[in-house]
C-alpha positions as CSV (number, residue, x, y, z in Angstrom):
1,X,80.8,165.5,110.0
2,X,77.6,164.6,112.0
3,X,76.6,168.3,111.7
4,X,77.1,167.6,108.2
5,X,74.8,164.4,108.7
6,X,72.1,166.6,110.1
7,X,71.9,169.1,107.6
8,X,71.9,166.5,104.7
9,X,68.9,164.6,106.7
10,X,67.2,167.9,106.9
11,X,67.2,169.0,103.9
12,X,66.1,165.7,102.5
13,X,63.2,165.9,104.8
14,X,62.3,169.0,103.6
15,X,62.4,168.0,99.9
16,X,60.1,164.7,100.8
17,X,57.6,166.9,102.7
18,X,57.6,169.7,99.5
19,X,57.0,166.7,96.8
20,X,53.5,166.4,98.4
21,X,52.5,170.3,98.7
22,X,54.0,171.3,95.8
23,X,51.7,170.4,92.2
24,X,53.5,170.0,89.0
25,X,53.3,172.9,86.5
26,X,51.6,170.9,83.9
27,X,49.4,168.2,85.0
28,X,48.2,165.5,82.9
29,X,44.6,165.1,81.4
30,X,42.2,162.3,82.1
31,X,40.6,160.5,79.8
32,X,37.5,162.6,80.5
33,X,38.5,165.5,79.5
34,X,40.7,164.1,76.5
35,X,37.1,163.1,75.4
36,X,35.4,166.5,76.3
37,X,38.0,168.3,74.2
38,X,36.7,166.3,71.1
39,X,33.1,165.8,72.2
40,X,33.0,169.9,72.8
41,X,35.2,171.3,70.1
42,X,32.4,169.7,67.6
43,X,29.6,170.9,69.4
44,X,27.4,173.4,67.2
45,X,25.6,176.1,68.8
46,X,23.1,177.4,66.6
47,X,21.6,174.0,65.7
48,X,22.4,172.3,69.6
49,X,24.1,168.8,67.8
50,X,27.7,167.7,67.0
51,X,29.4,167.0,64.2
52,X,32.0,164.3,63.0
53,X,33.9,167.5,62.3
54,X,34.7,170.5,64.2
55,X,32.7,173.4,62.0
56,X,30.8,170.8,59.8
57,X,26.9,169.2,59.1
58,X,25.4,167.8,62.6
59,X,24.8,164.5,62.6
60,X,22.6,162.6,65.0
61,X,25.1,160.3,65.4
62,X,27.4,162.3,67.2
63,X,24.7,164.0,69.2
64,X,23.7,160.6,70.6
65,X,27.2,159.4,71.2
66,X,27.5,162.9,73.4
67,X,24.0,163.1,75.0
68,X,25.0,159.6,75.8
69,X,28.0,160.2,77.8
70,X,25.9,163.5,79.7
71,X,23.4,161.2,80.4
72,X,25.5,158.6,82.2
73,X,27.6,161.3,83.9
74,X,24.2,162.9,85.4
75,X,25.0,166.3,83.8
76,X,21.7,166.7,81.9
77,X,19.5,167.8,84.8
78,X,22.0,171.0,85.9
79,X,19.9,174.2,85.0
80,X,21.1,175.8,83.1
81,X,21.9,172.5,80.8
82,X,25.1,171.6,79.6
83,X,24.2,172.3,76.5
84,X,20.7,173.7,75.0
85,X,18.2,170.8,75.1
86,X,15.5,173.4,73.4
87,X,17.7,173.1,70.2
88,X,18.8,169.8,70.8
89,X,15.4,168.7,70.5
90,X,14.2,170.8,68.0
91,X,17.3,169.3,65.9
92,X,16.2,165.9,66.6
93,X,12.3,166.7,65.6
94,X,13.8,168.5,62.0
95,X,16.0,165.0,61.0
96,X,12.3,163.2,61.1
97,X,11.2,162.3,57.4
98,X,7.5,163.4,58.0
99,X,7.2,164.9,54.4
100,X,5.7,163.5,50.9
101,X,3.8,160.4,50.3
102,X,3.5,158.1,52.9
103,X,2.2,155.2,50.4
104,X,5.3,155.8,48.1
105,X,8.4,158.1,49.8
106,X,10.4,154.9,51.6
107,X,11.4,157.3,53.9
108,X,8.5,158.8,55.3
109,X,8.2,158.5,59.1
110,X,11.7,157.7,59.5
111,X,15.0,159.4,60.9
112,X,17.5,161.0,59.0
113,X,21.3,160.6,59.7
114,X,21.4,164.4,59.1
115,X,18.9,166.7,57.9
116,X,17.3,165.9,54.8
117,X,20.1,162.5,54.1
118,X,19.3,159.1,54.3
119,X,17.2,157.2,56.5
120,X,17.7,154.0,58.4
121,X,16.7,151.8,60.8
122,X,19.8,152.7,62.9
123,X,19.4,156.3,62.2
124,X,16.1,155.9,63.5
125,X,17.1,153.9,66.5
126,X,19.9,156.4,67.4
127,X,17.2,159.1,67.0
128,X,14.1,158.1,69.3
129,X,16.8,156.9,72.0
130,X,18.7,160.3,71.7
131,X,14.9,161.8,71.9
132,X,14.2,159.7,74.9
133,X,16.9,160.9,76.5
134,X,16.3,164.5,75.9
135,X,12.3,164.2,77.0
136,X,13.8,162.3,80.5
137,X,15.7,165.5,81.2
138,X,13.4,168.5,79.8
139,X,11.9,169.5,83.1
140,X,11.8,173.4,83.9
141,X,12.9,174.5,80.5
142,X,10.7,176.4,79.2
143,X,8.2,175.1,76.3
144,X,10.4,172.5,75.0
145,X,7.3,170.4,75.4
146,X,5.8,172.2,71.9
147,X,8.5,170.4,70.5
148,X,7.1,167.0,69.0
149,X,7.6,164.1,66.2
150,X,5.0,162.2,64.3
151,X,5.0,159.0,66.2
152,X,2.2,157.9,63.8
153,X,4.1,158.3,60.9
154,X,7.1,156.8,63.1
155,X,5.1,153.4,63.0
156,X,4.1,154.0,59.3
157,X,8.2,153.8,58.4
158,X,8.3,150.4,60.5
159,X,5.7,148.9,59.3
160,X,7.1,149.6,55.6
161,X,10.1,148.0,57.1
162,X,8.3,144.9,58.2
163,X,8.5,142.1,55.8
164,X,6.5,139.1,55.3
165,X,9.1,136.6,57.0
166,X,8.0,138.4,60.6
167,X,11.4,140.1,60.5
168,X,12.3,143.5,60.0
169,X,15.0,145.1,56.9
170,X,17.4,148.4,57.6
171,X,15.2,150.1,55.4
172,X,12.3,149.9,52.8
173,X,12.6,146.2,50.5
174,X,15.9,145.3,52.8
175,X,15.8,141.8,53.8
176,X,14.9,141.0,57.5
177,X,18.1,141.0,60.2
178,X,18.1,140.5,63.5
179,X,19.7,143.9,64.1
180,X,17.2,146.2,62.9
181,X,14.5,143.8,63.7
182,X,15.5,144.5,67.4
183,X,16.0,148.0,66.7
184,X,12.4,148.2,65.0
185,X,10.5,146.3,68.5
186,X,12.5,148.6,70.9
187,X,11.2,152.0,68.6
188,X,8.0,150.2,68.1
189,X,7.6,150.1,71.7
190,X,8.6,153.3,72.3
191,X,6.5,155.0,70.3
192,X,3.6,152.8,71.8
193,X,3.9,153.7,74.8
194,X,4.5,157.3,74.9
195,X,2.0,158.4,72.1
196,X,-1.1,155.9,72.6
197,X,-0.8,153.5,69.9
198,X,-1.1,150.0,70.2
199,X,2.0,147.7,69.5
200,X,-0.3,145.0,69.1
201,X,-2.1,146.9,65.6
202,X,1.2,148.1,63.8
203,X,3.3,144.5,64.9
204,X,0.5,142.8,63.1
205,X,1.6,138.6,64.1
206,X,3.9,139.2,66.8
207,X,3.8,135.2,66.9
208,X,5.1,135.4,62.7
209,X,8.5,137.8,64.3
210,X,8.7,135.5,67.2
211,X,9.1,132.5,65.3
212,X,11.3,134.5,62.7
213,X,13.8,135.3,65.7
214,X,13.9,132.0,66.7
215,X,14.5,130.9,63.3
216,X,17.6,132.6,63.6
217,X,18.7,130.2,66.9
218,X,21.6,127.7,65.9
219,X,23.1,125.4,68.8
220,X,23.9,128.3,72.1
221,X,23.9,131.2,69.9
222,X,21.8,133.3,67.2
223,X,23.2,133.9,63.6
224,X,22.1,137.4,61.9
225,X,19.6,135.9,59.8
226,X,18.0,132.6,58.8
227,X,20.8,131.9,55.9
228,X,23.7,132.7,58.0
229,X,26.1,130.2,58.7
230,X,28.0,131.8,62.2
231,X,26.5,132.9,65.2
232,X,27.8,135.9,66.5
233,X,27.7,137.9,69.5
234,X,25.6,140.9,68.1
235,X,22.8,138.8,67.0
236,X,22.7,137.4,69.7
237,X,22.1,140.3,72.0
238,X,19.6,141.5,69.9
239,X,17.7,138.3,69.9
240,X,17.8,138.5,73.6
241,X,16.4,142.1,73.7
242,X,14.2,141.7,70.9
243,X,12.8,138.5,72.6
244,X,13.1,140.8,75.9
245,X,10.6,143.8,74.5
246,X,7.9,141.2,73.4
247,X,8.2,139.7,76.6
248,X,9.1,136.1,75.2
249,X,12.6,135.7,76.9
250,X,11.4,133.1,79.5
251,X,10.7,130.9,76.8
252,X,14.4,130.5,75.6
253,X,16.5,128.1,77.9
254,X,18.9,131.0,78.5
255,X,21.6,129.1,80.8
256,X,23.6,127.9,77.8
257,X,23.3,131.0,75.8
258,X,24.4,132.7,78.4
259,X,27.9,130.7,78.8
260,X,27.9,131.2,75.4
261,X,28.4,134.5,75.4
262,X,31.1,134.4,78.4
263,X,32.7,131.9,76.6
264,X,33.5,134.9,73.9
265,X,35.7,136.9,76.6
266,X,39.3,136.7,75.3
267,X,41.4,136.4,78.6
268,X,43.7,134.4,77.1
269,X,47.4,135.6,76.7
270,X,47.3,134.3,72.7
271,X,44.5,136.6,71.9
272,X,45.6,139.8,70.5
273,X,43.9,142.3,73.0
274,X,42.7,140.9,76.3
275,X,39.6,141.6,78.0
276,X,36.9,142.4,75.6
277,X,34.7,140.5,73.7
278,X,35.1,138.5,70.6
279,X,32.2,137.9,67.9
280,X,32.3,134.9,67.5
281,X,33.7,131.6,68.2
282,X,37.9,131.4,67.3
283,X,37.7,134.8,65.4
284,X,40.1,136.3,67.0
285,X,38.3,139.6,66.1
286,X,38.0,141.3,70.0
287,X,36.8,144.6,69.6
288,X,34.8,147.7,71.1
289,X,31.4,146.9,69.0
290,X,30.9,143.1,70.2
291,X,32.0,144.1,73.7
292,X,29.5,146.3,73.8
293,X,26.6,143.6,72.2
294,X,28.0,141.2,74.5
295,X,27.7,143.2,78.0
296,X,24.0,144.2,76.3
297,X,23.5,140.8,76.6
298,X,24.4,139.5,79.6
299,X,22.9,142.2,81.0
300,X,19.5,141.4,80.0
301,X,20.4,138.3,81.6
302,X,21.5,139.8,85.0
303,X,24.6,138.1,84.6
304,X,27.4,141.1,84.0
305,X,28.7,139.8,87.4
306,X,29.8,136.7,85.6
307,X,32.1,138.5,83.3
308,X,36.1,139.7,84.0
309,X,35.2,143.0,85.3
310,X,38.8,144.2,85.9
311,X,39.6,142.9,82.5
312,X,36.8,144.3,80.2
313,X,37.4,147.7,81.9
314,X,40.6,148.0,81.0
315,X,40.0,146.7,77.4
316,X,37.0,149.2,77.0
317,X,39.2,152.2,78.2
318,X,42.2,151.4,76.1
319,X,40.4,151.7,73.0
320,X,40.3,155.6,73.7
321,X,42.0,156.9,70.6
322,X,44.9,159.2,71.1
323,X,42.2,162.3,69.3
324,X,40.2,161.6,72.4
325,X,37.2,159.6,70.7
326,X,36.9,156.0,70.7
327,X,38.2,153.2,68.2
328,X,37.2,149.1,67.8
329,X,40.5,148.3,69.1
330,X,43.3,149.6,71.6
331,X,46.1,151.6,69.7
332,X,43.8,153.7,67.6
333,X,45.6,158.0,66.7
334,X,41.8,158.8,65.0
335,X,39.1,157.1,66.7
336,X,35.1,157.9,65.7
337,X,32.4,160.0,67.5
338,X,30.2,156.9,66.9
339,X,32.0,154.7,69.0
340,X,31.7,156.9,72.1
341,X,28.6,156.0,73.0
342,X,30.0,151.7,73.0
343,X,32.4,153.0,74.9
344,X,30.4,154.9,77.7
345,X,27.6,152.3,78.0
346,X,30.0,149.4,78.2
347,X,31.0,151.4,81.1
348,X,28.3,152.0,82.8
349,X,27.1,148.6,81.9
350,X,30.2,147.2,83.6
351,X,29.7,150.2,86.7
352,X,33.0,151.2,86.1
353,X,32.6,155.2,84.7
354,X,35.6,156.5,86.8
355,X,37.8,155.1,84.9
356,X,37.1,158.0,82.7
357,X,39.0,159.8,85.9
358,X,42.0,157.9,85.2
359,X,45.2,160.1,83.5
360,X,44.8,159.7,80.0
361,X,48.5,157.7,78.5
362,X,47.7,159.5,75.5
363,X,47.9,162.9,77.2
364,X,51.4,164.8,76.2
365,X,51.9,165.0,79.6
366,X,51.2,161.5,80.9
367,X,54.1,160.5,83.1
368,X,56.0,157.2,82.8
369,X,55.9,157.2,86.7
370,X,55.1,159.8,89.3
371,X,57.2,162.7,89.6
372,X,57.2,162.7,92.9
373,X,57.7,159.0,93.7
374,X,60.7,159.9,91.4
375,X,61.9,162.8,93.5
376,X,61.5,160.7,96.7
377,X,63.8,157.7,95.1
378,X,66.3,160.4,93.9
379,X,66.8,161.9,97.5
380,X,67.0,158.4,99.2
381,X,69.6,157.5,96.9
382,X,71.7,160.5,97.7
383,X,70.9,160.3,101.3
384,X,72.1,156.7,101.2
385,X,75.5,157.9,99.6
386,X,75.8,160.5,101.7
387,X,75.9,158.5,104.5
388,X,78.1,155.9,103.0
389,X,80.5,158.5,102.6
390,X,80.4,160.4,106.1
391,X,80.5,156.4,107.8
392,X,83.6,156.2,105.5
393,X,85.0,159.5,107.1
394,X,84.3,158.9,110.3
């Protein structure tokens, strides 16, 4: 019986020692390459942008949420690219509205959401960003810098955009909002600084915006615009930033805004989805989007420390839709190529990009607990009755 003891000990020895050499046949998929499956699968070749769909129109959207999540990763400087930045650019440069009448075409000057579609102030927004990033990361490929936009006729849309109040409208005759009156300052300056023209000449009364923006500042918080009646986390972060670009931030007692904002973390076990941000006070509306505002925020008021780290990570990463793209909220089968880019900055915002590393729950083979941990349990337990029974026998 104890030569019976030895061979059993053995044995389970041997099976403890294989559950760490051996692999599993089908390993699980991270979250990053859940979300490269979708990102890639909708990539377009020939024009060098993504789609919402896999085989359909590019979007510039979709190209900024992906160009977004390259950037953060640092895969945009391999050579050869990840992708063709000579097409992605030239993509970018075609969605520009530079044709017609700049007295009467609304649009001229402005970016597309696809080629020849509407244009925006967000479109726009999404657009010069997505072109900074491709003009940070053009080095030694060859002539992508004959590749240009109109940056005149840039500041031509915005000033169309501009309305009399000092704010700035989505688009031509829209009504001023703090949104895309941030939006227009950070492509205003921009486009000022990277193609000689004076912010100072196309803003006009920068003091007439400044006192618009504050207009907009109700008790700790900023509203969306003047007739609004609830401040809101979004507003807010572009009031900062706005406020931030025309180098007027000082001038806000920020301290109270500030625990404002961190007063809009839901950490409490009532809220519906802990860790991310609310927008607005008691709204019980925590989602991706005013996360996302709300890290903006605080981090143009170096105070992302201040926040539940552990918390917002975890929020932010379970809003990966089962498809591999992004929803508002945790729970989501078909997220939105939009979202990606909340998703990734709120990340990198919160210096927290390897969670992306982390097995993805929604992958088929995601398992409940470690197969080998499982293995290891299963021999101690039959080692244990093993030797009950050879005690017993002896």
């Amino acid at each position: 019986m104890k030569k019976g003891k030895a061979i059993c000990i053995a044995i389970a020895l041997a099976l403890v020692t294989m559950t760490f050499m051996v692999q599993p046949t089908s390993a699980s998929s991270t979250r990053n390459e859940t979300l490269r499956e979708y990102i890639d699968s909708r990539y377009d070749p020939e024009a060098g942008a993504y789609g919402f769909e896999e085989g359909k129109a590019t979007w510039v959207s979709p190209t900024y949420s992906a160009l977004t999540l390259f950037e953060a990763q640092e895969l945009l400087d391999a050579r050869p690219p990840i992708i063709d930045l000579f097409k992605t650019k030239n993509f970018t440069m075609k969605v520009q509205w530079d044709t017609g009448n700049e007295d009467t075409e609304d649009r001229y000057g402005g970016f597309a959401r696809y080629q020849a579609g509407p244009v925006d102030m967000l479109s726009t927004f999404r657009a010069i960003d997505l072109w900074r990033i491709i003009t940070e990361h053009e080095q030694l490929i060859p002539n992508i810098e004959n590749i240009d936009i109109n940056g005149t006729a840039v500041m031509v849309f915005l000033n169309k955009t501009h309305n009399a109040d000092g704010g700035f409208g989505s688009v031509v005759g829209a009504s001023s909002d703090m949104l895309s009156t941030y939006h227009a300052l950070y492509i205003m300056d921009y486009i000022a600084t990277n193609y000689e023209l004076s912010m100072e000449t196309w803003l006009g009364n920068e003091t007439q915006t400044y006192n618009w923006i504050m207009s907009c500042f109700v008790g700790e918080a900023f509203v969306l615009h003047p007739d609004a009646r609830s401040a809101g986390v979004t507003p807010t972060a572009a009031a900062l930033m706005a406020l931030d670009i025309l180098d007027r931030l000082s001038e806000l007692e920020t301290q109270s805004v500030q625990n404002w904002l961190l007063g809009r973390q839901s950490l409490s076990s009532n809220d519906t989805f802990i860790g991310g941000f609310q927008e607005g006070v008691l709204t019980n509306d925590t989602n991706l989007k005013s996360t996302f505002y709300a890290l903006q925020a605080l981090t143009v008021l170096e105070s992302v420390s201040n926040v539940n780290i552990t918390t917002a990570k975890d929020f932010v990463l379970d809003c990966q839709a089962a498809d591999g793209s992004w929803g508002l909220t945790p729970g989501i089968e078909e997220g939105d190529f939009s979202y990606i880019t909340y998703a990734v900055q709120s990340l990198d915002m919160l210096e927290a990009m390897d969670g992306l590393y982390e097995i993805d729950p929604n992958s088929p083979n995601y398992p409940l607990i470690d197969w080998r941990i499982a293995l290891v349990i299963g021999i101690v337990v039959a080692a244990v009755v093993v030797g009950a029974v050879s005690v017993k026998m002896d």
